[in-house]
Every structure is written in C-alpha cells, then in structure tokens.
Steps between C-alpha positions, in 0.01 A plus 500: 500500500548869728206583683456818273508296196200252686318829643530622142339213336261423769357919454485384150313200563249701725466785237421218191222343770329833538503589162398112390190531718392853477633514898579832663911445510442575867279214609698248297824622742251481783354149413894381420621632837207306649564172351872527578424531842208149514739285308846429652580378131480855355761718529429852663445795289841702553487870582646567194228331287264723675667793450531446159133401447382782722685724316379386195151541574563873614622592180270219293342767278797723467739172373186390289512849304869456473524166346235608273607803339907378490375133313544523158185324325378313841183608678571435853159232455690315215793388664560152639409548878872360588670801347240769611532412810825470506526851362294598798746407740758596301429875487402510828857413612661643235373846588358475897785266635821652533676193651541325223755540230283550195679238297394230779135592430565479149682145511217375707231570328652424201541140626147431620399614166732168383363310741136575475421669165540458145839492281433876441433633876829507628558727214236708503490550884902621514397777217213601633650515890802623332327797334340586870826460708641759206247754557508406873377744814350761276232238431410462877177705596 
C-alpha cells in the first residue's frame, strides 16, 4: 500500500475515533502520535496523516456546512459515521490539498467506503465528493 494511501486511511481512522467518542479531532492525533511513539509495534503517524487531520480540523465547521447543505436528504447526524467521516476528509483534500489529483481522493475514499461501510457508501460518498470537487475552490472560506 503507498504511504499516502496508509496516511490517508490512518487520518481517517483518527477522524472516525474523535467523532466515535465525542474527542476533540486534535487530542485523538495527539494521543495517536503518543502511543506510536510507547509501542515499537505501532507504526508512526506520517506527516501526511497529520497534515491531513490538522487540516481537517481547521476547516471542521466550514466542511461540516458543506456536506450538509450539498447532501441530498442526509442530515450530516444521520449518516453512518464511516461515510461522514470520510466525507470530512474528503473535502478537506479535495478543496485545501492541491497535491493530489482530485480523482486519487475520489478513488480512495471511494474504496474505504467498500471496505468499511455499507453496500450504498461507496456510492453515496463518490456523488456527494463528486458534487464538491465540481463546485471546487469557490467553496473554500
């Protein structure tokens, strides 16, 4: 797997935590970071993973408003945690991260959805990312 693709799913993994418990998204990073660094069996948290998790929480309530008002019948609160939070990264990268091709992001996403959500996620995650990346940087603050 490319180190992006594991920084990718690790930020999601962090994000899902943090929302799971009620966690500030930046004390779950901190409290990852930490136990990366007491158990030699945990990987390290990339740079990448917190870039994209910092970022995230930055723009948390801007990316919030956005999924909401661009989902078609889903209150941000009724969606299965996997797929808001993968939104969440999602749109941050999609519209803060210029280094990668949109259609990566897309794929990726996409894919977790398959791997950790139901048979409709992957679905509803591409239209609903795809509908952001298509109204892209006028949507950033």
């Amino acid at each position: 797997m490319a180190a992006r693709t594991k920084a990718r799913k690790r930020a999601f993994q962090i994000l899902f935590e943090s929302d799971q418990r009620g966690a500030d998204v930046a004390s779950v990073l901190a409290d990852w970071v930490r136990h990366a660094r007491s158990d030699t069996r945990q990987p390290p948290v990339s740079a990448y993973t917190m870039q994209l998790v910092e970022g995230y929480a930055r723009h948390a309530d801007r990316i919030d408003a956005l999924i909401s008002a661009h989902s078609v019948s889903w209150t941000l609160d009724r969606m299965p945690a996997v797929d808001r939070n993968l939104l969440r990264l999602g749109a941050y990268e999609l519209l803060w991260e210029d280094e990668t091709p949109d259609a990566v992001v897309l794929d990726e996403c996409v894919q977790l959805a398959k791997e950790f959500s139901t048979d409709e996620s992957p679905s509803f995650v591409n239209g609903l990312l795809g509908r952001l990346k298509d109204l892209g940087p006028t949507l950033r603050d």
